[in-house]
Structures are given as C-alpha cells and as structure tokens.
C-alpha positions in Angstrom: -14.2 -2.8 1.0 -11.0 -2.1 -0.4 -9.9 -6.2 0.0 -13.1 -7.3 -1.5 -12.5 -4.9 -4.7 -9.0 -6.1 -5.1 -9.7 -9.7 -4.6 -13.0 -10.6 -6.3 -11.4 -9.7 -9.9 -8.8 -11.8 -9.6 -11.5 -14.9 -7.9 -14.4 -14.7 -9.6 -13.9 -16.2 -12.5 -12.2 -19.5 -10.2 -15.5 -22.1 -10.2 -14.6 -22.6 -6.5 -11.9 -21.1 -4.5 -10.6 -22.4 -1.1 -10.1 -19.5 1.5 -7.7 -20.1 4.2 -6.7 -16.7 6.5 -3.6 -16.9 8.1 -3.7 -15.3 11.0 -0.7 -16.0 13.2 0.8 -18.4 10.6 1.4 -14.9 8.8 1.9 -12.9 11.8 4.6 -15.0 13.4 6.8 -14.5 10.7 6.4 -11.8 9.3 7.2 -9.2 12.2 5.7 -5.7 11.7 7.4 -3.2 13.9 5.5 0.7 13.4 6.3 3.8 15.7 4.5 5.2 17.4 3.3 1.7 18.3 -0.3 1.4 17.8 -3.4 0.9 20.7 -5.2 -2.2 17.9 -3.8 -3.7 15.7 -5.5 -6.0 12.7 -3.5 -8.0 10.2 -5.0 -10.1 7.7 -3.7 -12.4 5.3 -5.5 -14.3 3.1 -4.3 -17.3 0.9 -6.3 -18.9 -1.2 -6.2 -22.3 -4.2 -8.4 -22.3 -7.6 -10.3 -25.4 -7.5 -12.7 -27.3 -10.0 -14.3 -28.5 -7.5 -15.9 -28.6 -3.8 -14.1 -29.4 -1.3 -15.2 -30.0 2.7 -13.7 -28.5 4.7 -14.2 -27.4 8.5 -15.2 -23.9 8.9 -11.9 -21.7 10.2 -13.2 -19.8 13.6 -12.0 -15.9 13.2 -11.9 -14.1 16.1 -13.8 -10.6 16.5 -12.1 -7.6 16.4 -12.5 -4.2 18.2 -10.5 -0.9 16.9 -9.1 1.4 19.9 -7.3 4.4 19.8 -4.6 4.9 16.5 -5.2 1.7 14.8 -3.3 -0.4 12.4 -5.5 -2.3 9.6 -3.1 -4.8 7.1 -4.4 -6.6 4.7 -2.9 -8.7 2.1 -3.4 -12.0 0.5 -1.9 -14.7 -2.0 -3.0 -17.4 -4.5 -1.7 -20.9 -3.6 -0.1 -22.2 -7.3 
C-alpha cells in the first residue's frame, strides 16, 4: 500500500508510463548488508519512463514471494529522464 500511495501521485497524471522492476539488476549492485541477517528478504525497485504513447512490450515474469521469520521488505523506485 505504502508504494502505491507514494507512486500513483507522481504517475498518474503521465498518459502512459512504462514499468520496468529491477530485480537483480538493482540487487546486484546495490549490496544491502542488515544484522541480524534476516530469514526473507524482498527488495523491489521500480523504474519507470513517461510516455505519450503505447508501447508493446513483453510482459516482465515476477517471481512469487513468501515472508518467513523476521523479514526484510525494500522498496524504492525511479523515473527514467
């Protein structure tokens, strides 16, 4: 919830915006190190591009993800200028 009400605001008003998440694009390079070292951890990172436009694109496959234990949730994000 709390991505969604930080992120529509600032993409709502784009006619068409093109999502891309990460994943370990963003994870390989930006290490995270946290102690006591957490049982799941779940780091998301969004980019995204304004567009006029419609593009096709093929559907990016996300894998599931199940919480265990202390968990770790990261979320974060960027516009693509």
């Amino acid at each position: 919830n709390e991505f969604i009400v930080y992120w529509l605001p600032r993409m709502e008003h784009n006619k068409y915006n093109l999502i891309s998440f990460q994943s370990d694009k963003y994870t390989d390079t930006a290490k995270l190190k946290i102690t006591p070292e957490p049982d799941s951890m779940l780091r998301v990172f969004m980019t995204y591009v304004p567009l006029d436009e419609a593009v096709d694109i093929e559907p990016q496959e996300l894998s599931t993800f199940e919480r265990s234990g202390f968990t770790v949730v990261e979320w974060g994000g960027s516009e693509i200028k």
